[in-house]
C-alpha positions in Angstrom: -105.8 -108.0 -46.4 -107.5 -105.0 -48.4 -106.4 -104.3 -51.8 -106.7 -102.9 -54.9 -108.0 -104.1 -57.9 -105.3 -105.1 -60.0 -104.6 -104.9 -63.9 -103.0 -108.2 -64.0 -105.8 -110.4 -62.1 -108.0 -111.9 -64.6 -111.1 -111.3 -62.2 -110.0 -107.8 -61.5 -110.1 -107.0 -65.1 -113.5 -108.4 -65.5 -114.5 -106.1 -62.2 -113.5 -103.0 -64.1 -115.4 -104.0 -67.4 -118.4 -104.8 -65.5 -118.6 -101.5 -63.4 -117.7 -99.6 -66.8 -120.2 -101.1 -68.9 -122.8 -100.6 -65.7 -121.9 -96.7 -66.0 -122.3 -96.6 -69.3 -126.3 -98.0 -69.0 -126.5 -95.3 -66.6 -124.7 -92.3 -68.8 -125.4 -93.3 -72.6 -128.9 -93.0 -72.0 -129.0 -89.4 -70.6 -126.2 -88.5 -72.7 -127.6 -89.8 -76.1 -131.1 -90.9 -75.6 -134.3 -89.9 -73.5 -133.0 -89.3 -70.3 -131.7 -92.1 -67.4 -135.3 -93.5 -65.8 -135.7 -95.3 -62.0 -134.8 -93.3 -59.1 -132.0 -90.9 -60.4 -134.5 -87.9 -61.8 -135.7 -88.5 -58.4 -132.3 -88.0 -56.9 -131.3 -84.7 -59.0 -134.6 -83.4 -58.1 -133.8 -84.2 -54.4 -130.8 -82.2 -54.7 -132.3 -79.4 -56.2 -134.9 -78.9 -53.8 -132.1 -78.7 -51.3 -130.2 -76.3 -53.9 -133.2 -73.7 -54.3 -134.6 -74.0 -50.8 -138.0 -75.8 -51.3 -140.0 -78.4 -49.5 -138.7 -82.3 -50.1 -142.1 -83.6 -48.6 -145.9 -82.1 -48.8 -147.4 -80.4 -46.1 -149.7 -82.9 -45.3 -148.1 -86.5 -44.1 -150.8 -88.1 -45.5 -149.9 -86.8 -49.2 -147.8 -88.7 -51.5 -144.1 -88.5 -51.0 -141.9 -87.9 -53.8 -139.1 -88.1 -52.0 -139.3 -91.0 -49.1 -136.1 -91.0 -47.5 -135.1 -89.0 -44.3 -133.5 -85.3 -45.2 -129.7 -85.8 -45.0 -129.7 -87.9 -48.4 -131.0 -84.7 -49.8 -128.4 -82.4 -48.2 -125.8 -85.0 -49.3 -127.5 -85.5 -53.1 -127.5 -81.7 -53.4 -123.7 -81.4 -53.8 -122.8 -83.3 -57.0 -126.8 -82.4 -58.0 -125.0 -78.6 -58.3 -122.9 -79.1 -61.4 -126.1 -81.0 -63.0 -127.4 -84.7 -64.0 -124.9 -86.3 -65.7 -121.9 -85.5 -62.7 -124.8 -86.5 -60.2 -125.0 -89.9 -62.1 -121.6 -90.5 -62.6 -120.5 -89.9 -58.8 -124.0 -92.3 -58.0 -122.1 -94.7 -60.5 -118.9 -94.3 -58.8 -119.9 -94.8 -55.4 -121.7 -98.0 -56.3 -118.5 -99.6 -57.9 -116.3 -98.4 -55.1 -118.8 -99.9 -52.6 -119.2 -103.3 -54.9 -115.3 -103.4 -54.5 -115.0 -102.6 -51.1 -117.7 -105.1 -49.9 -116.0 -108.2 -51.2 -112.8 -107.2 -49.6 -114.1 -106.7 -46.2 -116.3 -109.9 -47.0 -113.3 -111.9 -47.5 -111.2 -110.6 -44.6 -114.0 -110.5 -41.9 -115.3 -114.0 -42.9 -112.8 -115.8 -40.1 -110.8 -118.5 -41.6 -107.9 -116.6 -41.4 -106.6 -117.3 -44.8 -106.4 -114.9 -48.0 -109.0 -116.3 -50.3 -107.6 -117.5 -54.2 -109.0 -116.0 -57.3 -111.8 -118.1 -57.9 -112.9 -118.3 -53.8 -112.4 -114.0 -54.4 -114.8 -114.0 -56.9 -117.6 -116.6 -56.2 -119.5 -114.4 -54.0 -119.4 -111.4 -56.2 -120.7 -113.8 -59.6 -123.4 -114.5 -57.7 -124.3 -111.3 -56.3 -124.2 -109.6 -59.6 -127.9 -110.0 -60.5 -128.6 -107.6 -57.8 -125.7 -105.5 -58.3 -126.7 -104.7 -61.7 -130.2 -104.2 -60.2 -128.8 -101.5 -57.7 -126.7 -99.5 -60.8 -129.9 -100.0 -62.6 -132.2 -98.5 -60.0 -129.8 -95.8 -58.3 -130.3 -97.1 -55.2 -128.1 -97.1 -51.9 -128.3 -100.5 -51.0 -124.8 -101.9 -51.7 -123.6 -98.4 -50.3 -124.8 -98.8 -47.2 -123.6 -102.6 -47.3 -120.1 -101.1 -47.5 -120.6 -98.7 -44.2 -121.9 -101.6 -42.3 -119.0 -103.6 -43.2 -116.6 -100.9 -42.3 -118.4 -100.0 -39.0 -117.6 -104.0 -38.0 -114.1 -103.8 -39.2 -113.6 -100.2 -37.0 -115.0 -102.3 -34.2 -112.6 -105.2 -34.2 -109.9 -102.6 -34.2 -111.1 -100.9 -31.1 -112.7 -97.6 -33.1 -116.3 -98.3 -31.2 -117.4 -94.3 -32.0 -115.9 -94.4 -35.6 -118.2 -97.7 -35.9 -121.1 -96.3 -34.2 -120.4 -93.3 -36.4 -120.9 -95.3 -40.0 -123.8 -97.3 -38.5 -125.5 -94.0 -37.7 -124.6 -92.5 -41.2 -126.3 -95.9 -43.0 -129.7 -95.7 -40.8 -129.8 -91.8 -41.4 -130.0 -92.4 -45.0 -132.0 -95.4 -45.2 -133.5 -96.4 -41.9 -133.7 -100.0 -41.8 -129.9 -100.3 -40.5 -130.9 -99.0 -37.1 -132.1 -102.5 -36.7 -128.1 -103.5 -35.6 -129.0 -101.0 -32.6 -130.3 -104.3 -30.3 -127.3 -106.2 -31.2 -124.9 -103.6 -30.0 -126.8 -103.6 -26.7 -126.7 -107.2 -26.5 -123.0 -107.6 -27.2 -122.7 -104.4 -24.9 -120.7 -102.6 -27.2 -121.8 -99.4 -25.1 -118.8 -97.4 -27.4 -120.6 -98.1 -30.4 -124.0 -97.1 -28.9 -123.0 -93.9 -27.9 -121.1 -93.3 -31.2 -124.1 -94.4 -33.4 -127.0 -91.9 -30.5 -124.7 -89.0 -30.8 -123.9 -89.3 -34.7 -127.3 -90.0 -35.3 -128.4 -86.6 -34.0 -125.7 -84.7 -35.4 -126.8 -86.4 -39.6 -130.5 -85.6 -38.7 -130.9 -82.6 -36.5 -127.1 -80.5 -37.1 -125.9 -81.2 -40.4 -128.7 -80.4 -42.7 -129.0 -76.9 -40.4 -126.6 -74.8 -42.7 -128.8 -75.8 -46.1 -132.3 -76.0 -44.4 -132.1 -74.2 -41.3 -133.4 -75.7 -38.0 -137.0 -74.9 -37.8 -137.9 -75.7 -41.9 -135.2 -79.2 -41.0 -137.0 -80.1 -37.8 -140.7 -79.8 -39.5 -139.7 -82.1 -42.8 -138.5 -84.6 -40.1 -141.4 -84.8 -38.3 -143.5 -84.8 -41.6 -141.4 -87.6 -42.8 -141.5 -89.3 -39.4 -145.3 -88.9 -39.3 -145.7 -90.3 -43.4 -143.4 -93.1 -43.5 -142.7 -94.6 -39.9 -145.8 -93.4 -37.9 -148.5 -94.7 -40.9 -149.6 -97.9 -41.0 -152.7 -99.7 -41.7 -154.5 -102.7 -43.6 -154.0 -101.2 -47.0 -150.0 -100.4 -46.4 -147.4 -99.0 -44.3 -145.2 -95.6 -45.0 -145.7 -94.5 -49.1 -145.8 -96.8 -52.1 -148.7 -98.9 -50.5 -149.4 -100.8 -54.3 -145.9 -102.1 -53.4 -146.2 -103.3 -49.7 -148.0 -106.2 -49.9 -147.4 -107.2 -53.6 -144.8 -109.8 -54.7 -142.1 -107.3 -55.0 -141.8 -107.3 -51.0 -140.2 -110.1 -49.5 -139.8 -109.2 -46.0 -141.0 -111.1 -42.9 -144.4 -108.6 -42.6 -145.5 -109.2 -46.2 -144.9 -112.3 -46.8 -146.7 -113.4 -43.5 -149.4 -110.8 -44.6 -150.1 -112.4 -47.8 -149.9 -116.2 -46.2 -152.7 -114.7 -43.2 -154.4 -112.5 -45.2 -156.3 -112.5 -48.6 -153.7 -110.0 -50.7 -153.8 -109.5 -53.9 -149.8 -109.9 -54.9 -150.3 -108.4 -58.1 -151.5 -105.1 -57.1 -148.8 -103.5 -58.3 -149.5 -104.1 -61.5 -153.5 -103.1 -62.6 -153.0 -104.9 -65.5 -152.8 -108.5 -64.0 -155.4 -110.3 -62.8 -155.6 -110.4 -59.0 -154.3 -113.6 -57.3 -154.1 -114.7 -53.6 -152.6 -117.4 -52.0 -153.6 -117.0 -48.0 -153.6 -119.6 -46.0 -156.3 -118.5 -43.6 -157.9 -114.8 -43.2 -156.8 -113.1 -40.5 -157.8 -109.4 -39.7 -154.9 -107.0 -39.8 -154.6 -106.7 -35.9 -154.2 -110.6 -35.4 -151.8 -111.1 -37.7 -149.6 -108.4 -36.9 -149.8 -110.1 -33.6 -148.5 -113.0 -35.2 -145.9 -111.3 -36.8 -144.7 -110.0 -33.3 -144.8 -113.8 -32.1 -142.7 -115.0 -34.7 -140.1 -111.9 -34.6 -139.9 -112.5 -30.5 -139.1 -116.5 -31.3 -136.4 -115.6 -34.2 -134.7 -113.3 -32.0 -134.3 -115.5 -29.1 -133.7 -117.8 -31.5 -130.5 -115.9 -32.4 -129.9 -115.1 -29.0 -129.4 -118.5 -27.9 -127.4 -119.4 -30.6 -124.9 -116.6 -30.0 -121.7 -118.2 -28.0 -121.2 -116.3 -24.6 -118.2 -113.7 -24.6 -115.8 -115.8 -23.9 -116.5 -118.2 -26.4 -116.0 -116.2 -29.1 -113.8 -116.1 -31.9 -112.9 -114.6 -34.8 -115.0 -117.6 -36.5 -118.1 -117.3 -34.7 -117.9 -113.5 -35.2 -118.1 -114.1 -38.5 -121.3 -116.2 -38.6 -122.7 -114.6 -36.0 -122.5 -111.5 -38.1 -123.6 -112.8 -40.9 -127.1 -114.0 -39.1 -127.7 -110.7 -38.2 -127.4 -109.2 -41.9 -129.5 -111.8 -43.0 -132.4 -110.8 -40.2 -131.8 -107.0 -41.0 -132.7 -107.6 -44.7 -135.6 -109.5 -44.1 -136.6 -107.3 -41.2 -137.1 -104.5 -43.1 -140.7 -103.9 -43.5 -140.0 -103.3 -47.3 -137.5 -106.0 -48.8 -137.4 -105.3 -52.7 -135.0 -107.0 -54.9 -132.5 -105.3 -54.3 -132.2 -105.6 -50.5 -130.9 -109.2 -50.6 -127.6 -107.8 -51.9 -126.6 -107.8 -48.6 -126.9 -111.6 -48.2 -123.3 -111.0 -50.3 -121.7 -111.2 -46.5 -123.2 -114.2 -44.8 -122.1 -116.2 -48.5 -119.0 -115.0 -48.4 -118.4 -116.7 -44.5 -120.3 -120.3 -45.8 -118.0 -120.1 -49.2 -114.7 -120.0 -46.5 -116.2 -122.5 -44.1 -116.9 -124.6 -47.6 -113.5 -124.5 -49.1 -111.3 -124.1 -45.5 -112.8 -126.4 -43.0 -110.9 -129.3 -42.3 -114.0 -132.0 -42.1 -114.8 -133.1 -46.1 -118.3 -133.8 -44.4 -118.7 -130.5 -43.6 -117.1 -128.9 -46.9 -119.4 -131.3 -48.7 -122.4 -129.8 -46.5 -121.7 -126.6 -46.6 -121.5 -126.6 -50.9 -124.9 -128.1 -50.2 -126.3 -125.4 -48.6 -124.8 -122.8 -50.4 -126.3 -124.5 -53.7 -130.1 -124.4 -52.3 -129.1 -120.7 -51.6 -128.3 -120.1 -55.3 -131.1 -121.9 -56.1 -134.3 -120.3 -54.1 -132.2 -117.0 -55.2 -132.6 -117.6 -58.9 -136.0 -118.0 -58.9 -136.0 -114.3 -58.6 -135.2 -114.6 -62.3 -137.9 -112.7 -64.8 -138.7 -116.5 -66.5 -140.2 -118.0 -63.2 -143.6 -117.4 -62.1 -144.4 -114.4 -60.3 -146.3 -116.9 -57.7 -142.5 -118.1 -56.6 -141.9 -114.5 -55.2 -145.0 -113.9 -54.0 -144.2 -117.1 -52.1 -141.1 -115.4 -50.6 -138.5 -117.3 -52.7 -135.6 -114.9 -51.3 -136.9 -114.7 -48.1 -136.3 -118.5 -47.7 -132.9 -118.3 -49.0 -132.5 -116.6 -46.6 -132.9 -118.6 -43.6 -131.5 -121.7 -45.3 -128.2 -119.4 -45.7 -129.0 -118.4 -41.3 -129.8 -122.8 -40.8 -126.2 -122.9 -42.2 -124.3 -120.6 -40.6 -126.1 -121.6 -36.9 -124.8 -125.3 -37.9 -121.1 -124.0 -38.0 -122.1 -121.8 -35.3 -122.7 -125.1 -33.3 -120.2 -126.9 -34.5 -117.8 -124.8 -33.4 -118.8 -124.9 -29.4 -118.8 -127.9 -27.2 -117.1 -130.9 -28.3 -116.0 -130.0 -31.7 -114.1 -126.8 -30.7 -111.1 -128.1 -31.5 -111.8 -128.5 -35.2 -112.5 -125.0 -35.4 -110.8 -123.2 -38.3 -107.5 -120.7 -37.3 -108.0 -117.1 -36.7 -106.5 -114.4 -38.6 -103.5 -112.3 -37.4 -104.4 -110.9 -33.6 -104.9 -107.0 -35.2 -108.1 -108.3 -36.7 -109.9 -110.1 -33.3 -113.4 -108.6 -32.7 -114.0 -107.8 -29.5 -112.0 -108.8 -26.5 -110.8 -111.9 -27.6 -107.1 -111.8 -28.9 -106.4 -115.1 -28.7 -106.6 -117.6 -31.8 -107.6 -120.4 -30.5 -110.7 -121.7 -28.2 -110.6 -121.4 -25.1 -111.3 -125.5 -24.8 -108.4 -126.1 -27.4 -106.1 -124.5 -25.1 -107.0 -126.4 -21.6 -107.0 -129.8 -23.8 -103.6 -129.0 -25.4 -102.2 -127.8 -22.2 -103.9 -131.0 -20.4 -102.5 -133.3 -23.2 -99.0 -131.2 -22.9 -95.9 -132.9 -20.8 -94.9 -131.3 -18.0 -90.8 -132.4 -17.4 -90.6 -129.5 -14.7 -93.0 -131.1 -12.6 -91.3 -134.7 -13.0 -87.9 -133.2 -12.6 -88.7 -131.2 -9.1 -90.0 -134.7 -7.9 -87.1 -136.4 -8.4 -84.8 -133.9 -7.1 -86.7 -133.7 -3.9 -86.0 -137.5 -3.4 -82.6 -137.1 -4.1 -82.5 -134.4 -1.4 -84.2 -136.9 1.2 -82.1 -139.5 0.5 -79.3 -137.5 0.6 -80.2 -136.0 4.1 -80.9 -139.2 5.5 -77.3 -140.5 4.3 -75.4 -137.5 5.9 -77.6 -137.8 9.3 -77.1 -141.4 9.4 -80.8 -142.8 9.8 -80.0 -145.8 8.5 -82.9 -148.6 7.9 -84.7 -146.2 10.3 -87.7 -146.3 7.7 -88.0 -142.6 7.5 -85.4 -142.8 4.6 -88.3 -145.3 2.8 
C-alpha cells in the first residue's frame, strides 16, 4: 500500500535528512557561493529561452546543442524558470525527492509477493540506490523522475487506466526519449489502450502543447532541427551531441560498450588530459559492427520474448519480473547510459529483494541473496577508487544482466512444475492485466484434482438405493437385474 513518509519511522526520518541535506548541496552553493554547476544553468537558461521567445537549438543541425532534449522540457522548465534560479532549483530539488519517495513505494507494492515489506526490506533498495540518487540531485537530471512516471504508468495499467498509462509513458519519452523503447512491449502484451494513449499523448506534448509559448511553425522547425541533430546523426566518431562522451567509459550502454570491445576507441576521450587507452577485441569498421550490434539486440529480445509466460500464465509475480527485465533492457538500450541511468535498476532489485526474503524454498532465498550481492558488487565498481578500465569494461552494464539471469530464473521457476510454489498475489485491485485470480492456473486444477468430491460419492450411492429399492417394490427377486 502507498504511504507517506512518516516522523516516527526510523528510515523515514533518515529519507527526509537525506533529501534535505541533498537540497541544500543544490541551494547553498547558489545562495552563498559561486553559483550551482552541472546541468541546472542549463536548465534556467532553457526556460528563459522559452520566457523571451528565442531559439533553444542553432540553425544548423549539425551545430552544437546547448540544449539536447526535445522542446516540451523547455516549455515545462520555463514556469518555475519565471520567478528565477533559486525557485527553479528548489522545485528541480523537490521533484527529485518526491519521485525518490514515490519510486520505492510503487517498487515495493508492484514487486508481487503480496506482502507489505518491514523496515529494513523498505529500505534496502533505496541504501543501495543512493549512490546514484545523489548523482541525479547532483547533476539536475530527470532520470529518477521519469522512473517515477514509468512506475505509475504500470500501476494505472493494472488498474484498468490503459490511456492514463499510455498518457505518463508518453509524457517520460517526450522529455527524455529513451522511454519510448516500452512502445514494443505494449504491442507485444497488446495493450492496444495504452498504445493509443501513449500515440495520441505523444502528439499532443510535442506538436500542441508547446503551441501557446512557441507557436506552431517556430515549435515544428526546433523539432525537426532537434530530430535532425540528435536522433537522425550518427556516424564513426558519435551519435546525436556530446560525441567526446559516446564512446568513452562514461557510456555504458549496449552500442558502446560493444563499440569499444569491436572497435579500437579511445575510452578516455573524454578527458584530453589522459592518455588514450583501448581495449578492443578485434577492429571492426563502423558498419559491421553496428551489424553486430543489431544481431545481438534481435537475440536479446527474443530472448525476452521467450521467456515471457503466455497470457494466461501470468500473475502478479511474473508481472513483476517480467517488468523488471524490461527496465533493465531500456537502461542499457539507451544509446547513451551514463551513471546515472542505472538508477532505474532500483525496480528489478526491489522484485529479487521480495523473491529473497518471501519465497518459501531456503535454496532459492539463499540464491537469490547471491545474486543480488554480485549485483551490488559489479555496481560498486562504479566507485571513483577503481580503475577507469572496470567501466570502460561495462561494469554496470553487466550488473545488469546478472540482475535480468535472476529474475528469468524466478521467471522459470515459476511455470511448469514448480508453479505451485509460487509466492501469493496481492489483494485482486492490484492484478495486471486480465488475470484476477491469485493463484496459477496449474495450482488450481491440482488442488481441485487433489480435492474430495462427497457430492459425487453421495449421488452414487443414492442411485443404488433407488435401484434396489425399485427392484424390491416390483418384485424382481434374484432375477439378476437387481445385482
Amino acid at each position: 500500500m502507498l504511504r507517506y513518509p512518516s516522523l516516527k519511522a526510523p528510515f523515514h526520518l533518515l529519507f527526509l535528512v537525506c533529501c534535505i541535506g541533498l537540497t541544500a548541496d543544490v541551494l547553498v552553493p547558489e545562495i552563498w557561493g559561486h553559483g550551482k554547476t552541472k546541468d541546472y544553468p542549463l536548465w534556467f537558461w532553457a526556460g528563459q529561452q522559452v520566457l523571451h521567445g528565442h531559439s533553444l537549438y542553432p540553425a544548423d543541425a549539425s551545430g552544437y546543442f546547448e540544449f539536447i532534449y526535445p522542446p516540451l522540457p523547455a516549455v515545462l522548465l520555463a514556469i518555475p524558470a519565471f520567478f528565477g534560479k533559486i525557485p527553479l532549483y528548489l522545485c528541480l530539488s523537490l521533484l527529485n525527492a518526491a519521485a525518490w519517495w514515490m519510486v520505492a513505494q510503487f517498487s515495493h507494492a508492484m514487486a508481487g509477493s503480496g506482502r507489505e515489506p518491514g523496515p529494513w526490506l523498505e529500505a534496502l533498495p533505496g541504501c543501495l540506490m543512493v549512490t546514484f540518487v545523489i548523482d541525479i540531485f547532483d547533476l539536475g537530471q530527470p532520470n529518477l523522475i521519469l522512473l517515477a512516471m514509468m512506475l505509475y504508468g504500470f500501476w494505472l495499467l493494472r488498474s484498468g487506466r490503459s490511456w492514463l498509462a499510455g498518457g505518463m509513458f508518453a509524457l517520460a519519452a517526450a522529455i527524455k526519449v529513451f522511454p519510448i523503447a516500452v512502445l514494443p512491449y505494449l504491442v507485444w502484451r497488446r495493450r492496444w489502450g495504452a498504445i493509443a494513449g501513449m500515440t495520441a499523448f505523444l502528439v499532443f506534448f510535442l506538436f500542441v502543447l508547446p503551441v501557446p509559448f512557441r507557436g506552431f511553425q517556430h515549435n515544428a522547425a526546433e523539432l525537426k532541427t532537434w530530430y535532425h541533430g540528435m536522433v537522425g546523426a550518427s556516424s564513426a566518431e558519435g551519435f546525436g551531441q556530446r560525441a567526446e562522451q559516446n564512446w568513452s567509459s562514461v557510456n555504458q550502454s549496449i552500442i558502446a560498450v560493444s563499440h569499444r570491445l569491436l572497435r579500437p576507441l579511445n575510452y578516455n576521450q573524454d578527458d584530453p588530459s589522459k592518455p588514450p587507452r583501448y581495449m578492443n577485441l578485434v577492429d571492426l569498421d563502423f558498419a559491421t559492427a553496428n551489424w553486430v550490434i543489431v544481431a545481438v539486440s534481435i537475440l536479446i529480445g527474443l530472448g525476452y520474448i521467450w521467456v515471457m509466460p503466455p497470457a494466461w500464465l501470468r500473475t502478479e509475480r511474473s508481472d513483476a519480473e517480467e517488468i523488471g527485465i524490461l527496465f533493465c533492457l531500456m537502461t542499457v538500450a539507451s544509446p547513451l547510459a551514463r551513471e546515472y541511468y542505472f538508477v532505474w535498476l532500483f525496480f528489478p532489485i526491489t522484485v529479487l529483494m521480495h523473491r529473497a526474503v518471501y519465497h518459501p524454498r531456503p535454496k532459492v532465498r539463499t540464491g537469490t541473496w547471491v545474486v543480488v550481492a554480485v549485483v551490488c558488487a559489479l555496481l560498486g565498481l562504479s566507485l571513483p577508487w577503481y580503475p577507469i578500465a572496470l567501466r570502460a569494461y561495462g561494469n554496470n552494464l553487466a550488473a545488469t544482466f546478472v540482475l535480468i539471469a535472476g529474475l528469468v530464473w524466478h521467471i522459470r521457476k515459476s511455470s511448469g512444475k514448480e508453479s505451485g510454489e509460487a509466492l501469493p498475489a496481492a489483494a485482486g485491485a492490484l492484478q495486471l492485466g486480465a488475470m484476477s485470480n491469485q493463484w496459477d492456473i496449474s495450482d488450481v486444477q491440482r488442488q481441485a484434482a487433489a480435492r474430495p468430491r462427497p457430492h459425487r460419492r453421495r449421488f452414487r450411492q443414492q442411485s443404488r438405493a433407488a435401484v434396489h429399492a425399485a427392484a424390491d417394490q416390483i418384485d424382481l427377486g434374484r432375477s439378476g437385474l437387481c445385482q
